[in-house]
C-alpha positions in Angstrom: 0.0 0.0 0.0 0.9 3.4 -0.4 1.8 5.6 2.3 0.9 8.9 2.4 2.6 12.0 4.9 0.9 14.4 6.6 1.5 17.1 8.9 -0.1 16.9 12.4 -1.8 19.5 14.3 0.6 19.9 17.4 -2.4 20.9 19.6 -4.2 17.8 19.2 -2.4 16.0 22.3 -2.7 12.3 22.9 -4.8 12.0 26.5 -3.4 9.4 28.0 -2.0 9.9 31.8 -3.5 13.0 34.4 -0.8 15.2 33.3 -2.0 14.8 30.0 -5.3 16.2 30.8 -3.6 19.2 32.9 -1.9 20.0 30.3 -5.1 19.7 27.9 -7.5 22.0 30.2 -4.7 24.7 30.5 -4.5 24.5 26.9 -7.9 25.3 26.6 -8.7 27.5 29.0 -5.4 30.1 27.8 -8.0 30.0 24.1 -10.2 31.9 25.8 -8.1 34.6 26.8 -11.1 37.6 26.0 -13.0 37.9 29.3 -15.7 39.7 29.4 -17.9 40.9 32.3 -21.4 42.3 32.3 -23.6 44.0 34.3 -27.8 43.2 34.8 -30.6 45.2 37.0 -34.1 44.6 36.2 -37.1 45.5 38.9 -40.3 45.1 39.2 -43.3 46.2 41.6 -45.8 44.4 43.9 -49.5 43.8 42.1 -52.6 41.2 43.2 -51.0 37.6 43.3 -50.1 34.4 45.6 -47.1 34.0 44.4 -43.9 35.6 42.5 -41.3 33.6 40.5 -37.5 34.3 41.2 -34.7 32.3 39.4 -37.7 30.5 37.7 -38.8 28.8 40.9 -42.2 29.8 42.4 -42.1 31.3 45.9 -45.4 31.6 47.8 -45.8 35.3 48.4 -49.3 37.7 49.6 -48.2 39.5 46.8 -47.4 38.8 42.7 -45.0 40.5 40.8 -46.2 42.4 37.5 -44.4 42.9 34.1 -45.2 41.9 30.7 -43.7 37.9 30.8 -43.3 35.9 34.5 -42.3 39.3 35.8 -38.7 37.2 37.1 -37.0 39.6 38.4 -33.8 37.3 38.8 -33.5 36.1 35.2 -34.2 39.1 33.4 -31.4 40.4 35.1 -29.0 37.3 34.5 -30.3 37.9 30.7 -29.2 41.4 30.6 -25.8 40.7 32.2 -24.8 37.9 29.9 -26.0 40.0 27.2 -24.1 42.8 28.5 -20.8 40.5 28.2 -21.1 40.0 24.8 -22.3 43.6 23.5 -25.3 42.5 22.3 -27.8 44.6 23.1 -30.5 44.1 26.3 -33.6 41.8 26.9 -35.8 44.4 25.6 -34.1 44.8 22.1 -34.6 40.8 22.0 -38.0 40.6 23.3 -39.6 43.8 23.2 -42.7 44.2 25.6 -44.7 45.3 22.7 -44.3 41.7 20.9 -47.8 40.4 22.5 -45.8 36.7 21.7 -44.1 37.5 24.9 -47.2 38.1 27.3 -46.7 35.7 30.4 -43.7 34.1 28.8 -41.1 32.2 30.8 -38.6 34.0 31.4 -36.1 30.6 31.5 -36.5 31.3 27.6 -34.8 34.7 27.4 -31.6 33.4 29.8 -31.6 30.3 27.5 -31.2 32.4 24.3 -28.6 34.8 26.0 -26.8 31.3 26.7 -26.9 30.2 23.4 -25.4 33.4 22.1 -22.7 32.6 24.5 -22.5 29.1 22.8 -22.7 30.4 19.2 -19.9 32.7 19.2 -17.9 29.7 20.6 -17.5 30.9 24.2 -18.4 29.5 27.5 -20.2 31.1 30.3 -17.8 31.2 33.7 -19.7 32.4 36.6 -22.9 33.9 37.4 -23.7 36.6 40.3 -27.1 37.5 41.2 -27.9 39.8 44.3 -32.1 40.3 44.8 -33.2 42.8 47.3 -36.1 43.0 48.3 -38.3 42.7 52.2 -40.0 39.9 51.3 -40.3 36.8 50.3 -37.8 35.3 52.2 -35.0 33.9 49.5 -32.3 31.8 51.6 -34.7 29.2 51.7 -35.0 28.6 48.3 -31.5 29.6 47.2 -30.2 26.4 46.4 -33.4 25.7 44.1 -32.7 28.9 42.4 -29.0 28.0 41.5 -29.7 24.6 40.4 -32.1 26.0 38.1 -30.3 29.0 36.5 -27.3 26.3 35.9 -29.7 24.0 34.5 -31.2 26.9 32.5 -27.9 28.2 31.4 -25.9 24.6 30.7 -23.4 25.1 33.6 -22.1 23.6 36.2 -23.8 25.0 39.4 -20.7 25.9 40.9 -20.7 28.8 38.7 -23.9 30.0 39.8 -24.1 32.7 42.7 -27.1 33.6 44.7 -27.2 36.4 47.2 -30.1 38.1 48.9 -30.3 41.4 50.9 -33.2 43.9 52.6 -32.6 47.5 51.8 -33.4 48.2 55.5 -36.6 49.3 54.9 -35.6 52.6 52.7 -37.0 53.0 49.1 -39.7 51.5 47.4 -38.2 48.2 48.2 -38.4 49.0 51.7 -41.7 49.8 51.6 -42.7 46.6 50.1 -43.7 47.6 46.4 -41.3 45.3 44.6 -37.8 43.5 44.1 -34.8 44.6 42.8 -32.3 42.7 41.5 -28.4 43.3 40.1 -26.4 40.5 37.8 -23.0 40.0 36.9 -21.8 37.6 34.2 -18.8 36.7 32.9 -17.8 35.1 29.9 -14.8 34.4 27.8 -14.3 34.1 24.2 -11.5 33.0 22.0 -9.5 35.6 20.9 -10.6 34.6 17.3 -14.1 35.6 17.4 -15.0 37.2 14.3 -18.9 37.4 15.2 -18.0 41.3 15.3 -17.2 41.8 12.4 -19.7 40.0 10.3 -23.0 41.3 12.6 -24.3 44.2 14.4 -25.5 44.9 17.8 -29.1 46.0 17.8 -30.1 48.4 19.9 
């Protein structure tokens, strides 16, 4: 038979002993060298309700919160902040409240899209901070719940995930009870080779 010669791709390491996969994973990780951070607030007041929905988990509550979709405080601003990472615009340029499609929606749609963009311009999401303030309901009991569902949600691990929740000691409008605030940080990191900006625009 005839042999033929080719040349290899020096990356592409044989995976054989640990070291091997150290080596591998720093490899990768020094790829996506463009870290990017975002920011996320969202808020939302107090209407008629039993219930609100934080981190896509349903909290009993005397109270529900009102917006145009599920009113989630918690994801909407997770969506904005991962959004925010990649320059690409905010939840309302994606889903505009005037789009009747989006009336009641679940908001583990919009964090699932801003994941995918994550996804599609070949980058990986690395950690996820949320901070919700607000006097009520009470949120360290259903923390966990929330973080296994936003990394379920966003295709993490939930070791990336952060929940935090606060009072704003009774000043403001969340103070006074009228409705929950709540601030996101995500970062990301891209390859350095991401061309996605210069073949699309941001919309705004």
């Amino acid at each position: 038979m005839k042999v033929s010669v080719f040349e290899g791709e020096p990356g592409n390491i044989k995976l054989t002993t640990p070291d091997d996969f150290v080596r591998a994973e720093a490899m990768q990780a020094a790829s996506f060298g463009d870290v990017r951070t975002g920011s996320g607030f969202d808020v939302h007041a107090f209407g008629p309700g039993d219930h609100v929905t934080l981190g896509g988990i349903r909290i009993p509550c005397d109270n529900a919160l009102t917006g145009h979709s599920d009113a989630d405080v918690a994801l909407h601003a997770l969506t904005d902040a991962i959004l925010g990472a990649l320059a690409d615009g905010d939840i309302g340029a994606h889903f505009p409240p005037s789009d009747p499609q989006w009336r009641g929606a679940s908001s583990d749609r919009f964090l699932a899209f801003a994941a995918d963009r994550v996804r599609a311009r070949g980058g990986l999401i690395a950690h996820l901070d949320l901070t919700i303030v607000c006097e009520f309901p009470r949120i360290s009991t259903h923390r966990d719940a929330m973080r296994a569902n936003i990394a379920r949600i966003a295709g993490i691990d939930v070791g990336r995930v952060a929940v935090k929740a606060t009072t704003s000691e009774k000043l403001g409008f969340t103070g006074r009870g009228e409705g929950i605030v709540a601030y996101a940080t995500a970062t990301v990191r891209l390859p350095w080779a991401d061309t996605w900006r210069t073949k699309n625009t941001c919309r705004s």
